[in-house]
N, C-alpha and C positions, 0 to 999 in steps of 0.2 A: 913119766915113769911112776909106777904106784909104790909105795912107803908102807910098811905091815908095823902096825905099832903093837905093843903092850901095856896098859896102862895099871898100876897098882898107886890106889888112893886111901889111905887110911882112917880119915876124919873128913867130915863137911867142908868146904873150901882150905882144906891142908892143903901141904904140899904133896906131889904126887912124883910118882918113880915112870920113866917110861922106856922100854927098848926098843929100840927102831931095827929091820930088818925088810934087805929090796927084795927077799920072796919068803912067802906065804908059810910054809911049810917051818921054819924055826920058830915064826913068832906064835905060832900054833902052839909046838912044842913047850914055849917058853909060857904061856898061856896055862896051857895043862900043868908045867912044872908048880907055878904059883897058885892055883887053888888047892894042888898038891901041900903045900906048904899053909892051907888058911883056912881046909875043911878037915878038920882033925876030929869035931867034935866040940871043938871049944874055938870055936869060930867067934873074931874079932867082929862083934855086930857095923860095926860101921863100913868095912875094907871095902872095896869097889872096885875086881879086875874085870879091865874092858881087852879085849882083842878089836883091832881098829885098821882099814885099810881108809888112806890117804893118796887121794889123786888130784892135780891141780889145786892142791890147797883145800881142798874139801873134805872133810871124814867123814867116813860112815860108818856108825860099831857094826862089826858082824854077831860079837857076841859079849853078855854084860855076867858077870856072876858076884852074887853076894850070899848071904848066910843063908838064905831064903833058896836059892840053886841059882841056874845056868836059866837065863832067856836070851833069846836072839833080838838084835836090833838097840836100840835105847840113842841116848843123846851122844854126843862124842864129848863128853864134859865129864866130870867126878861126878861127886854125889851136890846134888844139886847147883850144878854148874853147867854152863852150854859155851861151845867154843864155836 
């Protein structure tokens, strides 16, 4: 069964916030809530929300957003971190 995470990371190897949800569709929402909350204009240069589906132990970001905007794909780790 696949695991939809949300990842919000603050700083370089910080500690990092995540919500886990078994379908797709809230952790979306929860995704868009958070850059809701961190593209204001006066965007936290470092913050790192990932959207992450996990199957068998494996992740794969669907999608990475930081000050810079929205790309698809990236590591499933924070900011310079690989898990």
């Amino acid at each position: 069964m696949a695991r939809h995470l949300v990842r919000l990371q603050f700083i370089a190897n910080g500690p990092a916030v995540e919500g886990e949800w078994t379908v797709l569709g809230p952790a979306e929402d929860r995704y868009t809530k958070w850059i809701g909350l961190y593209d204001t204009g006066l965007a936290v240069p470092a913050v790192v929300i990932q959207l992450i589906t996990e199957t068998d132990g494996r992740r794969h970001v669907l999608k990475t957003w930081t000050e810079r905007g929205e790309s698809e794909g990236g590591c499933a780790g924070g900011i310079g971190e690989r898990l």
